[in-house]
Steps between C-alpha positions, in 0.01 A plus 500: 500500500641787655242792614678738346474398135199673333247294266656558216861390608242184612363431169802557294671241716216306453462526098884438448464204661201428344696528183764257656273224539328489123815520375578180684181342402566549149800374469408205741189461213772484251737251692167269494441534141857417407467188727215421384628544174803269567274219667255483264639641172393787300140535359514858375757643338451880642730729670380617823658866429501683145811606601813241484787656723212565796366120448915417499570707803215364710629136381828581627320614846318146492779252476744737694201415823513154381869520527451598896311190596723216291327163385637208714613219317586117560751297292399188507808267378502095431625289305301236251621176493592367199332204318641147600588311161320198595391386176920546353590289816207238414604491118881432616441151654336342171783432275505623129532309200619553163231375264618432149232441263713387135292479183540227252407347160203719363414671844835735418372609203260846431125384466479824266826496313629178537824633595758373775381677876828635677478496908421864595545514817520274896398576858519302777168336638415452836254204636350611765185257549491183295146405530176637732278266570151616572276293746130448365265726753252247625104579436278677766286313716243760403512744191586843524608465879845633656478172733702249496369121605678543822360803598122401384570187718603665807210776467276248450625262819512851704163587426286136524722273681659789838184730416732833454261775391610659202607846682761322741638262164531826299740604847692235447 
C-alpha cells in the first residue's frame, strides 16, 4: 500500500476485491454441484437460478474453465483373440455315415390312416462314440467317508506303525 492513498481508496480496493473473490466462490460452488451432479446423478430436479439465460451464461463460464485444464486420456488398444474351433477340428476326424433306415411290409403304412408313408426327408448321421462303458465305483471302506482304502491304510500305518502325530501327517 502506498502512503499516499487515503482509507477510503483502501477499502474500496479492498471491497472490489472482496467482490472478486465471492464471485469466484460461487461459481466454484456451482462447478461442484454440476460435478457432483455428473458423478452421482441428479436427485432434485431444481434450477439453481429462476432465471435461465443467467443459469446458461454461468454454465458456459463453467465448462469454458473446464476447457482450460483438459481431461487426459489413455487409449488403450488390443486385440481379442479369436476362438480356436477345436470341437469342428475334433468332429472332422470321425467319419460320417449315411444311415438309411427303409420301411417295409406293415411298418410303411400310417398307424392312424392306414395309408402308404412317403420318405420326408434325410440327413447325414455322424457316430461319434459307439459305446461308453462305465466302471462300477467300488464300496467305501467306511460309510460316508471321502477316503479311499489306500489312504485309510497309509493314515493308519503313519499313525500306529512310524508314530506320526496327526499335525505333521495332516503336513504331508
Amino acid at each position: 500500500m502506498r502512503k499516499t492513498e487515503t482509507k477510503d481508496e483502501i477499502i474500496q480496493g479492498l471491497m472490489t476485491t472482496i467482490n472478486n473473490l465471492n464471485e469466484e466462490i460461487s461459481l466454484l460452488r456451482e462447478q461442484v454441484a454440476y460435478l457432483t451432479q455428473k458423478l452421482y446423478g441428479n436427485h432434485q430436479n431444481k434450477l439453481l437460478y429462476q432465471d435461465k439465460s443467467v443459469y446458461l451464461m454461468k454454465r458456459i463460464l463453467i465448462v469454458t474453465k473446464m476447457r482450460i485444464f483438459p481431461v487426459e486420456t489413455e487409449e488403450i488398444t488390443y486385440h481379442r483373440r479369436k476362438h480356436k474351433a477345436k470341437r469342428a477340428d475334433i468332429l472332422e476326424a470321425f467319419t460320417s455315415e449315411k444311415v438309411h433306415h427303409q420301411l417295409t411290409g406293415k411298418d410303411l403304412l400310417c398307424p392312424d390312416c392306414q395309408k402308404e408313408m412317403k420318405e420326408i426327408g434325410s440327413w447325414s448321421v455322424r457316430q461319434e462314440l459307439l459305446k461308453i462303458v462305465k466302471a462300477p465305483v467300488p464300496k467305501a471302506p467306511l460309510a460316508h467317508s471321502y477316503g479311499s482304502a489306500s489312504i485309510i491304510a497309509h493314515t493308519l500305518y503313519q499313525k500306529y506303525e512310524l508314530k506320526v502325530p496327526a499335525y505333521r501327517q495332516e503336513n504331508d
